[in-house]
VOBA-1610 file (N, C-alpha, C; in pm, whole numbers, padded with zeros to 5 digits, always signed):
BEGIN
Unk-02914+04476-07827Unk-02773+04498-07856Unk-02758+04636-07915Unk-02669+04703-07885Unk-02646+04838-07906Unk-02772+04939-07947Unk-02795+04992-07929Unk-02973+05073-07964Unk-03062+04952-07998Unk-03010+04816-07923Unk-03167+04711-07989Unk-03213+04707-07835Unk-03293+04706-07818Unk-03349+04647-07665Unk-03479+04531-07712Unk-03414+04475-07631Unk-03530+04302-07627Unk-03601+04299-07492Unk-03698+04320-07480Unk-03783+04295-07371Unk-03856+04150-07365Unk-03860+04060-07285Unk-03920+03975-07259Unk-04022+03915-07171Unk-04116+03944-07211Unk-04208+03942-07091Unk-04273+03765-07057Unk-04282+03740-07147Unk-04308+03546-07102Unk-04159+03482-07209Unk-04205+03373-07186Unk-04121+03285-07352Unk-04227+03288-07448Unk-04308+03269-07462Unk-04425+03299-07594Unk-04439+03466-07640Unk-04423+03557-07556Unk-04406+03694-07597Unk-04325+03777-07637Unk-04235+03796-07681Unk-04103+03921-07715Unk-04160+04008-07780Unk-04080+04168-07733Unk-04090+04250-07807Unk-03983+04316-07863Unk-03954+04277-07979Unk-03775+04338-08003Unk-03779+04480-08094Unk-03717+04538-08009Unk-03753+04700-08092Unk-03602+04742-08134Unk-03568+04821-08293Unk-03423+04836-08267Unk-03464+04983-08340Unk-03351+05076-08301Unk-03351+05178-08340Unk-03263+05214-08438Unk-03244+05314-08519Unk-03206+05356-08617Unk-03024+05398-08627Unk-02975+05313-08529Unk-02811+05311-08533Unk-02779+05250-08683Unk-02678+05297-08738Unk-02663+05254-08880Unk-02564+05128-08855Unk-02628+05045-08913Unk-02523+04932-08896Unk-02413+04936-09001Unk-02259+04922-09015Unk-02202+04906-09150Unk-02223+04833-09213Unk-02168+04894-09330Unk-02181+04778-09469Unk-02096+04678-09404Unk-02012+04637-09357Unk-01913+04497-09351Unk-01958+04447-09205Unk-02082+04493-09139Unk-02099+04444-09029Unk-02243+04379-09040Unk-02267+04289-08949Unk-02408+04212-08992Unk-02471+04212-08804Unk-02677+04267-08847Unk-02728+04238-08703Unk-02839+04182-08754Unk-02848+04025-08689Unk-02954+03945-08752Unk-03090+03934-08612Unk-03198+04004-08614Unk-03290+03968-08539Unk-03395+03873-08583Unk-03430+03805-08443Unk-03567+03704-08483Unk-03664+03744-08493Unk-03748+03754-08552Unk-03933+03761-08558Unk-03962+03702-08422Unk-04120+03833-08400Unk-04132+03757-08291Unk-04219+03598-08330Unk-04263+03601-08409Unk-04323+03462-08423Unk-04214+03373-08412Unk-04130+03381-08492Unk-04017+03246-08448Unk-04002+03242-08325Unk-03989+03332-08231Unk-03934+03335-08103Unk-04026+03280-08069Unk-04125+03276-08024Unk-04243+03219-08026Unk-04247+03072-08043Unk-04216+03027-08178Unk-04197+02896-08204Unk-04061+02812-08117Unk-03940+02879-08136Unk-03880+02823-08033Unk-03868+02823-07919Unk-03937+02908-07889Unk-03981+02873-07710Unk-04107+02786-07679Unk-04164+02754-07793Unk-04234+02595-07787Unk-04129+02466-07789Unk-04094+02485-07901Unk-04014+02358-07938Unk-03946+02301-07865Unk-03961+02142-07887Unk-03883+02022-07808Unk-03728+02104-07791Unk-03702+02104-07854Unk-03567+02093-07940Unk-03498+02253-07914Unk-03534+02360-07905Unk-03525+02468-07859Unk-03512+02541-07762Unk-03686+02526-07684Unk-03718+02559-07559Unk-03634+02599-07442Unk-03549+02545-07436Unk-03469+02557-07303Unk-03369+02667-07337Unk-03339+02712-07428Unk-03241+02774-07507Unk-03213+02858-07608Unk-03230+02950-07633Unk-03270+03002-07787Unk-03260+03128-07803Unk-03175+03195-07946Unk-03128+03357-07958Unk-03262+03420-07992Unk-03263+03512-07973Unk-03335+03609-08042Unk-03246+03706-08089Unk-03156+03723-08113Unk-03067+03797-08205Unk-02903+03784-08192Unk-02827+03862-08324Unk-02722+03794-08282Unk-02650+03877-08379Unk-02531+03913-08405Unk-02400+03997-08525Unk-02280+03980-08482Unk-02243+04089-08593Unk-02076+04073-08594Unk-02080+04223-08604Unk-02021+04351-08542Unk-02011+04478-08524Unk-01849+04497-08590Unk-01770+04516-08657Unk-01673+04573-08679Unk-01644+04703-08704Unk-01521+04718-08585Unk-01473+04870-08554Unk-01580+04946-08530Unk-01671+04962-08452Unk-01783+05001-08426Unk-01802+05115-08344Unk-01765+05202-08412Unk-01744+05346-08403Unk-01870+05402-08386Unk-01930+05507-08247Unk-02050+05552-08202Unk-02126+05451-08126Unk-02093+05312-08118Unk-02189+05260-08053Unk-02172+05230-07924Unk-02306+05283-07858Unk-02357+05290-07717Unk-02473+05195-07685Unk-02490+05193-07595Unk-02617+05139-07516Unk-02673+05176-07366Unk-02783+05209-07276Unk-02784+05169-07187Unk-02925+05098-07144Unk-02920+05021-07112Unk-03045+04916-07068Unk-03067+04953-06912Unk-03213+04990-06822Unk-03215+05003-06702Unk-03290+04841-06699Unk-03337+04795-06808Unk-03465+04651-06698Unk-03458+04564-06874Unk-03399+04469-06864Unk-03417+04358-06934Unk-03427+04281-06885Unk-03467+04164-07012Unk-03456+03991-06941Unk-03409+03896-07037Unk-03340+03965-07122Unk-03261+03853-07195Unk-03126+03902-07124Unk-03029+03775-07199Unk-02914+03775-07159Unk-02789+03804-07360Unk-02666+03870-07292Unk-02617+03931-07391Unk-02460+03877-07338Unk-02466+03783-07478Unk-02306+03744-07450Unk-02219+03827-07590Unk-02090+03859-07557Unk-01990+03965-07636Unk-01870+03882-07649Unk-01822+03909-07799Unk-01694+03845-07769Unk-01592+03978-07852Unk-01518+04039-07760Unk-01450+04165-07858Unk-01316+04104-07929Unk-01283+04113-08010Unk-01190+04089-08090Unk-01049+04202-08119Unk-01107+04300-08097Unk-01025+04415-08150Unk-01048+04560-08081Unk-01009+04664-08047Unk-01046+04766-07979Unk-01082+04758-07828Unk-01152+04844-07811Unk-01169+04855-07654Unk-01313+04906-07653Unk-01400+04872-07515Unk-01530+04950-07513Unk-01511+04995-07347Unk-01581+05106-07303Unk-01645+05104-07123Unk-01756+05075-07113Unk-01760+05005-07043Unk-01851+04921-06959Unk-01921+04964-06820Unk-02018+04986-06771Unk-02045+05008-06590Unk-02167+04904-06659Unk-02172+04800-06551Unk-02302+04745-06458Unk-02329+04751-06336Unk-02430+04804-06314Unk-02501+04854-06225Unk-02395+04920-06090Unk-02330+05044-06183Unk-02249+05139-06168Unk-02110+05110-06132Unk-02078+04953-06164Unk-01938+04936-06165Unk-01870+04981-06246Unk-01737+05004-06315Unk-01638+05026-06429Unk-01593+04910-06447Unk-01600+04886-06587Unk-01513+04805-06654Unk-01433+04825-06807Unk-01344+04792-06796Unk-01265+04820-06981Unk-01292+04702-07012Unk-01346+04685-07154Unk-01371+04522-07239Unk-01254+04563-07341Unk-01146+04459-07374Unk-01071+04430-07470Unk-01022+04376-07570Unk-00926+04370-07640Unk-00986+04237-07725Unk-00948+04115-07636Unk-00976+04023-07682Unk-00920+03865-07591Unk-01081+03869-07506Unk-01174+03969-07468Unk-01237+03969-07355Unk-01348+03907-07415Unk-01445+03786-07334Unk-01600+03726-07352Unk-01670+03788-07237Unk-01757+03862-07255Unk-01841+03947-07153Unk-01964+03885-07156Unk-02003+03897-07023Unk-02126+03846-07055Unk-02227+03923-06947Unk-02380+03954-06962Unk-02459+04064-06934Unk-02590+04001-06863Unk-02542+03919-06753Unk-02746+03822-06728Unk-02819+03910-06756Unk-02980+03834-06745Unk-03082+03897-06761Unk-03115+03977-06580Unk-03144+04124-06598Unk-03185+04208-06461Unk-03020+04284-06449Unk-02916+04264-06555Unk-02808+04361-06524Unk-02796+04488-06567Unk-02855+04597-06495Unk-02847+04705-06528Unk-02716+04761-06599Unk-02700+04814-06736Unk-02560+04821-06773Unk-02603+04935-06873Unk-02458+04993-06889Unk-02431+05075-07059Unk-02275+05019-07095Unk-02276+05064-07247Unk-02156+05054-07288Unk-02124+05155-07426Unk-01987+05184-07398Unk-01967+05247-07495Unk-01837+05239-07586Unk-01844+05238-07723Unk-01694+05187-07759Unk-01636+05280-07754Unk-01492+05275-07713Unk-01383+05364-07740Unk-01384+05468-07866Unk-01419+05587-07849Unk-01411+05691-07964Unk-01236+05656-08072Unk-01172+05690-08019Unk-01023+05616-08058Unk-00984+05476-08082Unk-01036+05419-08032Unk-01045+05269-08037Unk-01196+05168-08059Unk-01213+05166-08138Unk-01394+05113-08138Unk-01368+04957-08095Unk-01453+04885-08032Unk-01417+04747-08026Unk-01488+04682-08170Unk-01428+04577-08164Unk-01512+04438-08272Unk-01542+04386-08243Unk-01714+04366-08214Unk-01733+04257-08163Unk-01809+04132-08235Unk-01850+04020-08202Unk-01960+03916-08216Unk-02033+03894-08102Unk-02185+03918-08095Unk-02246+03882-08013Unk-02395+03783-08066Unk-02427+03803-07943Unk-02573+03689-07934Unk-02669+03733-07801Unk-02785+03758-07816Unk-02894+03803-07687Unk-02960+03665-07711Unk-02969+03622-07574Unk-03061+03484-07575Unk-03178+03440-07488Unk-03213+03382-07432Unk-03294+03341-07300Unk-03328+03200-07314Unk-03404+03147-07243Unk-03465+03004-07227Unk-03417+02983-07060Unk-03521+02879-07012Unk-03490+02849-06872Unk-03334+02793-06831Unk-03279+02743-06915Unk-03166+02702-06860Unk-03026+02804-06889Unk-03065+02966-06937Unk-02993+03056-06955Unk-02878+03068-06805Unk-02951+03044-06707Unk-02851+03071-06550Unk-02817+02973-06535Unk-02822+02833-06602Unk-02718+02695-06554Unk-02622+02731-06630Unk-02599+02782-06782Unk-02523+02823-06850Unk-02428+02944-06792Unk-02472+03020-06755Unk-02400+03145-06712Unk-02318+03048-06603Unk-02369+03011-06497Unk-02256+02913-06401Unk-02198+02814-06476Unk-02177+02781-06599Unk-02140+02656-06652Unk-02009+02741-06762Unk-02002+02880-06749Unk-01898+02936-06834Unk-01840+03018-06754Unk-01830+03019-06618Unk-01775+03050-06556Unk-01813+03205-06512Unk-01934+03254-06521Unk-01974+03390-06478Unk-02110+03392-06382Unk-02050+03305-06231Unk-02084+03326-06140Unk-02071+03469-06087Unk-02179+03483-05978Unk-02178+03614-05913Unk-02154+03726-05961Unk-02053+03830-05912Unk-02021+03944-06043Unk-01941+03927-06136Unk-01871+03790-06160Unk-01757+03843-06260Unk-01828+03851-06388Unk-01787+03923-06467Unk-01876+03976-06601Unk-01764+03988-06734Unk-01629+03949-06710Unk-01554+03916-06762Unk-01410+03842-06766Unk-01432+03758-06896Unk-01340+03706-06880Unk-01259+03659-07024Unk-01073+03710-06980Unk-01023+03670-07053Unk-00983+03557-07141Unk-01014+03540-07295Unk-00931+03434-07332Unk-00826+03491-07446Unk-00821+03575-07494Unk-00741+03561-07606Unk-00790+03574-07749Unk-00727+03547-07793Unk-00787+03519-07963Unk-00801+03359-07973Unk-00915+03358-07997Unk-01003+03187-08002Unk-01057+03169-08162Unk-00989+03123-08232Unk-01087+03044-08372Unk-01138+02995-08325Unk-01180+02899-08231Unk-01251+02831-08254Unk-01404+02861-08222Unk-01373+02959-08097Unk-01499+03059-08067Unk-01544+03121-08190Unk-01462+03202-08296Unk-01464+03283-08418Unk-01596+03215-08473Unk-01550+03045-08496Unk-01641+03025-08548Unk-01769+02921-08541Unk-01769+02931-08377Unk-01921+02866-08314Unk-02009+03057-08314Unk-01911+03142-08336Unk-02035+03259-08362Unk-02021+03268-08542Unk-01962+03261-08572Unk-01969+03299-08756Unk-02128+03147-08761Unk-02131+03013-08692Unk-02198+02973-08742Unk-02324+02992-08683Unk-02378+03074-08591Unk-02516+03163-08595Unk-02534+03239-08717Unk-02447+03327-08785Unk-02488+03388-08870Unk-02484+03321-08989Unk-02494+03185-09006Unk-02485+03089-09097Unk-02659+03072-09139Unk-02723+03154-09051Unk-02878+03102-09061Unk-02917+03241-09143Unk-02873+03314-09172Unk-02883+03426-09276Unk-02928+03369-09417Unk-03020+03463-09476Unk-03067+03404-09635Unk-03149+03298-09621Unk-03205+03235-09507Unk-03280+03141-09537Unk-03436+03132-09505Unk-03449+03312-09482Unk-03583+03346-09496Unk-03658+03298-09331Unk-03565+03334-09248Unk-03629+03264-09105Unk-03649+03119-09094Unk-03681+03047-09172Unk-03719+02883-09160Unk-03642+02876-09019Unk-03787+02791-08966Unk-03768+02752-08828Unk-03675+02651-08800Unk-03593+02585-08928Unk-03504+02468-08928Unk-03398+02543-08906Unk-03375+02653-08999Unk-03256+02724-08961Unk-03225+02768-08851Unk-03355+02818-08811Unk-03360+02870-08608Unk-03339+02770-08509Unk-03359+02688-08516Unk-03335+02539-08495Unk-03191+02522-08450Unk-03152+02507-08597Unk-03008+02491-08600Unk-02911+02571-08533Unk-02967+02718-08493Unk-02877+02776-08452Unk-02881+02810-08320Unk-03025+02810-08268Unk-03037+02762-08145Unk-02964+02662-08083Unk-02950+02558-08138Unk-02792+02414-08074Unk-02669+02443-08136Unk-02636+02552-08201Unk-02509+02663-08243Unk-02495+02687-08126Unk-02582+02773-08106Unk-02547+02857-07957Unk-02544+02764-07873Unk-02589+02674-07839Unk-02548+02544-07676Unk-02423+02513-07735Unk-02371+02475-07896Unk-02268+02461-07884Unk-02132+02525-07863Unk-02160+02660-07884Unk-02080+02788-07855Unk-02058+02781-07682Unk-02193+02808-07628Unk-02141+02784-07480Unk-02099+02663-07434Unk-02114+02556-07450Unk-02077+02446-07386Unk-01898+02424-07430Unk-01887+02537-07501Unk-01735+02514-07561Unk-01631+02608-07478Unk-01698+02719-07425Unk-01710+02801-07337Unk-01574+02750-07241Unk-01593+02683-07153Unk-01513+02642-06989Unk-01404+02543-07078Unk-01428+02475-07204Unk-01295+02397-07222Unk-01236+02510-07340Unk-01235+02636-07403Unk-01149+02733-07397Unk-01107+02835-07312Unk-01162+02838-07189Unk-01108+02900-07088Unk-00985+02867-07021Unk-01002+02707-06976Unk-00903+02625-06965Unk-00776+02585-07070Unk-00800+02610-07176Unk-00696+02642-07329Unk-00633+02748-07328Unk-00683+02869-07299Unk-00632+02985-07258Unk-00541+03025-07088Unk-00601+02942-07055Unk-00536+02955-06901Unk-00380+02881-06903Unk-00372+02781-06982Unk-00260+02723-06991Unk-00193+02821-07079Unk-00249+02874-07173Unk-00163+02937-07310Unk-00101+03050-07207Unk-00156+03100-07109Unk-00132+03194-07047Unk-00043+03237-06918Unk-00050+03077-06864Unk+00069+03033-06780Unk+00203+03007-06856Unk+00165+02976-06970Unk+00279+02963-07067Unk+00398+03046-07109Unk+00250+03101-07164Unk+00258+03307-07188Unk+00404+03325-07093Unk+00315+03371-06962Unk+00426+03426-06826Unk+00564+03342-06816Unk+00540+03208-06805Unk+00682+03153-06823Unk+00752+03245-06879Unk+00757+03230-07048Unk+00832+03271-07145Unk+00869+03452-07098Unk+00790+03506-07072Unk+00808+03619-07045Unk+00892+03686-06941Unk+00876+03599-06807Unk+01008+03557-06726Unk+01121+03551-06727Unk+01145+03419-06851Unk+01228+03397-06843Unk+01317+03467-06938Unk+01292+03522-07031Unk+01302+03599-07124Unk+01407+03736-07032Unk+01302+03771-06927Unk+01321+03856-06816Unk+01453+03828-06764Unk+01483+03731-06704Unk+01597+03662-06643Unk+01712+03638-06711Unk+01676+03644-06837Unk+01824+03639-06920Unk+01866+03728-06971Unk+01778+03822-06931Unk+01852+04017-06993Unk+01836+04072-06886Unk+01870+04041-06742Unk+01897+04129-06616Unk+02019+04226-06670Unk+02091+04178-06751Unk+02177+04305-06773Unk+02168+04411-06894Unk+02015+04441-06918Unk+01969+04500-07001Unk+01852+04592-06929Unk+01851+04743-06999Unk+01714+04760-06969Unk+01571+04732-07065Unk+01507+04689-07035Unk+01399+04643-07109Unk+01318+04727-07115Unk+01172+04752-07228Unk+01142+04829-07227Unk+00989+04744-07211Unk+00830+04842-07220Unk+00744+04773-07201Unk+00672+04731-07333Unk+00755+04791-07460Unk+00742+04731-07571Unk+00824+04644-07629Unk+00940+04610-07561Unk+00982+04493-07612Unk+00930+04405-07530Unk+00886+04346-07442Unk+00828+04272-07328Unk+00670+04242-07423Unk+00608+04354-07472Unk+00442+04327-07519Unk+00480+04256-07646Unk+00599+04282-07738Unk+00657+04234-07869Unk+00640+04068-07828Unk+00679+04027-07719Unk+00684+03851-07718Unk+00526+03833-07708Unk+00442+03896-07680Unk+00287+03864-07670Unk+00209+03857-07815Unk+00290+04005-07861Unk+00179+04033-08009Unk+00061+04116-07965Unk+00113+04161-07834Unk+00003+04252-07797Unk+00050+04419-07808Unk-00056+04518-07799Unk+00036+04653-07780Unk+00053+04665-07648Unk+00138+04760-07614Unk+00208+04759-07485Unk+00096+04799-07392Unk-00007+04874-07391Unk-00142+04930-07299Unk-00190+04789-07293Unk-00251+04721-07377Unk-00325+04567-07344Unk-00209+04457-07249Unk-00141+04496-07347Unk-00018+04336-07257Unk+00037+04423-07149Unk+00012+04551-07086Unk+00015+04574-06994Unk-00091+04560-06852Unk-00197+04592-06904Unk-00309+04539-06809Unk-00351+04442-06770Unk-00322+04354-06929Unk-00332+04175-06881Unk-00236+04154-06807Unk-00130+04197-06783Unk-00008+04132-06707Unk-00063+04181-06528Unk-00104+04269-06599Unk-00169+04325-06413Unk-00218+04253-06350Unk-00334+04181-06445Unk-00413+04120-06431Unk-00406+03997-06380Unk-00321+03953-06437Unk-00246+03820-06387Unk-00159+03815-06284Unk-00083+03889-06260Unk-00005+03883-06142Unk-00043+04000-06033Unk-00075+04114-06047Unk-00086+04207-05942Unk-00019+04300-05929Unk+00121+04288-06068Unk+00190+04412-06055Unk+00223+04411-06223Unk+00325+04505-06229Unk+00312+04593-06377Unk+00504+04482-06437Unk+00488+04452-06577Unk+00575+04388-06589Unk+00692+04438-06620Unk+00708+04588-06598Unk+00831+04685-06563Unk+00861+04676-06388Unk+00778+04682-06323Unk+00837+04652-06187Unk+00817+04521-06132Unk+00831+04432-06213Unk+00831+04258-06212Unk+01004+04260-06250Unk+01005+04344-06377Unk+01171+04308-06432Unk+01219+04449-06283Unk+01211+04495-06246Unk+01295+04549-06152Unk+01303+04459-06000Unk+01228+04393-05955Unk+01193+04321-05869Unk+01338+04177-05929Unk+01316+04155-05975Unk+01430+04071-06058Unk+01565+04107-06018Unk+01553+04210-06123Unk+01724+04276-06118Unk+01743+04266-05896Unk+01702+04379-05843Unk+01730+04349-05709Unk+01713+04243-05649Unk+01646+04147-05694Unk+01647+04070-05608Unk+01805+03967-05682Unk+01882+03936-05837Unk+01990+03924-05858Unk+02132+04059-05753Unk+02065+04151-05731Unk+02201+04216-05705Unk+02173+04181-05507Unk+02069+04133-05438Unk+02090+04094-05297Unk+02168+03977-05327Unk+02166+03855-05408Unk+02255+03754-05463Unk+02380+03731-05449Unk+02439+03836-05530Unk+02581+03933-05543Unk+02601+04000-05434Unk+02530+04110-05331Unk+02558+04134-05254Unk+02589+04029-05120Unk+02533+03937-05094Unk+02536+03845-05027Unk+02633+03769-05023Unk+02656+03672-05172Unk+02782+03606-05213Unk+02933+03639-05242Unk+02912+03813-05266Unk+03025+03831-05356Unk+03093+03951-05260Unk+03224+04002-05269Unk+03243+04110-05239Unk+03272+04249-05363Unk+03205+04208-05465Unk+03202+04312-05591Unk+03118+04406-05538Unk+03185+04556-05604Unk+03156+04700-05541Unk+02990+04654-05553Unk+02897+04753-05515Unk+02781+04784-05584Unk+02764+04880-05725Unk+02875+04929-05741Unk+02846+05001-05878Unk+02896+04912-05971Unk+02996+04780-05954Unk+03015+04683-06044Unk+02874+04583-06083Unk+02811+04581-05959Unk+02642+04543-05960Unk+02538+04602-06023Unk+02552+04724-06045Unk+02498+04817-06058Unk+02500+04783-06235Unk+02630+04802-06321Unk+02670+04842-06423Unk+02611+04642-06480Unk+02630+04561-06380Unk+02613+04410-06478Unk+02438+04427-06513Unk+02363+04479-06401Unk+02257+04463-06431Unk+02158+04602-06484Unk+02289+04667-06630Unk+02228+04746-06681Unk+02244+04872-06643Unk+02246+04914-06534Unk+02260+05052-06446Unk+02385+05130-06470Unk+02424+05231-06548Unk+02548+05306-06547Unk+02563+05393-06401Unk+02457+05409-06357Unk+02385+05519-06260Unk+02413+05426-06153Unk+02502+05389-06050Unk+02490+05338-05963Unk+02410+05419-05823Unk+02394+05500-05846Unk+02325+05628-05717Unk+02171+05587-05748Unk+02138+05619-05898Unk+02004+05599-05920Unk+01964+05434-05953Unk+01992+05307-05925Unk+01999+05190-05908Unk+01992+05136-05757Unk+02114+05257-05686Unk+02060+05242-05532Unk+01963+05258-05469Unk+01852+05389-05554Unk+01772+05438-05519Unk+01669+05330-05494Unk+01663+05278-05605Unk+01559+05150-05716Unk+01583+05099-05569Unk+01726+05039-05554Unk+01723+04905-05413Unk+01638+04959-05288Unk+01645+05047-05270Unk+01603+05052-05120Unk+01479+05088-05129Unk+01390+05169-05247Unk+01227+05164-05303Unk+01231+05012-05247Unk+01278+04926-05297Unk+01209+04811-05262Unk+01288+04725-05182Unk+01332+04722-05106Unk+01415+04658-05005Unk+01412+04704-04905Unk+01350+04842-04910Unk+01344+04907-04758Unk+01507+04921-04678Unk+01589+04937-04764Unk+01733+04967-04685Unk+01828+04976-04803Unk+01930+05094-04746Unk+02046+05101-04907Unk+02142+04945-04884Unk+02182+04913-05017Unk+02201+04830-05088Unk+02379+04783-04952Unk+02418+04929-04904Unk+02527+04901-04816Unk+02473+04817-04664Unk+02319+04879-04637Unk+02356+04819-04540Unk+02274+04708-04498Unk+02213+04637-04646Unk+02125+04506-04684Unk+02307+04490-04687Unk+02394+04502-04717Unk+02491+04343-04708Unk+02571+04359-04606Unk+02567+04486-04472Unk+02633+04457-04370Unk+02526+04383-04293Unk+02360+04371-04289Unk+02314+04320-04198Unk+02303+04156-04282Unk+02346+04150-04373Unk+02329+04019-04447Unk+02475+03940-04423Unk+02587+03986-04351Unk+02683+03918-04350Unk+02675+03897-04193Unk+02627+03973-04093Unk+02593+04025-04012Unk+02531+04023-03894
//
């Protein structure tokens, strides 16, 4: 994790080397001995599953990484800020709301936002059943991220890995946090599904919100204001979700209310123009036929027509 590289060459062997990145005072990076690692990759109770390291990074300003050949696996949960991302020379932005996750053999770097540092909580793990897990949280094939939001409850299936702090390694504690972590992931796909609804929800409201101020212009910070997001994040998530930007979602709206009016009504177009916000009826016409592919006159002679 960030200047730590974990090499794994069997389950009885690790070599965890970390370098001299300063961790903050209000941030915590807890690594395993390799003997414990060792021990829980014996154990009944372990074996299949088990961290070899794990923190909490806040605002984490300077930190980089790039790994060409590992074999553990590195799950992220950012909270706050932004980082870039390429695996194995893709681009990606991590945000907050974002759970990333890094198999073992993914060539990657990352770097936090100089202006924006992310926050994160993470965990590097392995055991044989590390790739039923990765398909069991939903990071088949390439996807390498995925949105949920702000999750307590995630907050604190990772606050309770670092619950094994102060207790001098005892293999009970490693233990314990080894079935932390199965319980962190196995919690995984039923907050994804918590979020997916919160998020269909989300869009409703945002819609409709949309639909009842067609005769307003909206801006892309009052629109991010109903999220609680800033307008750059609740802009990309909205991308994200639908495929277009939620300024030309509310314009897509408005025209598609003034073909309505044009259709039903015989009111001018600059009386159309002015209900749905537009003083500018010339530059409103413009808007119509960007997306209608025809001026607004002669969408209602071929519409009566």
């Amino acid at each position: 994790m960030d200047y730590l590289s974990i090499q794994q060459q069997d389950f009885g062997r690790t070599m965890i080397k970390t370098s001299q990145w300063p961790v903050p005072r209000d941030s915590v990076r807890y690594v395993v001995p390799e003997p414990t690692i060792k021990r829980l990759a014996a154990h009944p109770l372990t074996r299949d599953l088990y961290p070899l390291a794990f923190g909490h990074y806040r605002r984490a300003a300077g930190h980089h990484m790039h790994r060409e050949h590992h074999s553990d696996n590195l799950l992220i949960y950012c909270t706050e800020g932004k980082a870039f991302l390429s695996v194995g020379g893709e681009p990606y932005t991590v945000g907050a709301g974002d759970l990333l996750l890094l198999p073992a053999g993914a060539e990657h770097r990352y770097t936090a936002d100089p202006d924006n540092p992310w926050t994160i909580h993470w965990v590097h793990y392995t055991g044989p059943l590390a790739e039923d897990f990765r398909h069991y949280m939903g990071f088949a094939g390439t996807t390498r991220i995925r949105h949920l939001g702000r999750q307590p409850r995630l907050l604190v299936d990772f606050n309770g890995l670092l619950s094994v702090r102060q207790t001098g390694f005892r293999t009970a504690g490693l233990i314990h946090a080894a079935n932390r972590l199965r319980q962190l992931m196995t919690a995984i796909p039923l907050t994804i599904d918590d979020a997916s609804q919160r998020r269909s929800e989300e869009l409703d409201t945002i819609h409709n919100y949309m639909r009842e101020h067609l005769d307003e212009r909206l801006s892309l910070e009052q629109l991010a204001e109903l999220t609680g997001l800033s307008p750059a994040h609740f802009a990309t998530r909205y991308r994200q979700q639908t495929g277009t930007s939620p300024i030309q979602h509310f314009l897509h709206l408005k025209v598609e209310r003034a073909c309505q009016l044009l259709d039903s009504t015989d009111v001018s177009f600059a009386e159309i123009s002015r209900r749905l916000g537009y003083d500018d009826a010339y530059y409103f016409s413009r808007l119509f036929k960007k997306v209608m592919g025809q001026s607004p006159r002669d969408y209602r002679h071929t519409a009566r027509h």
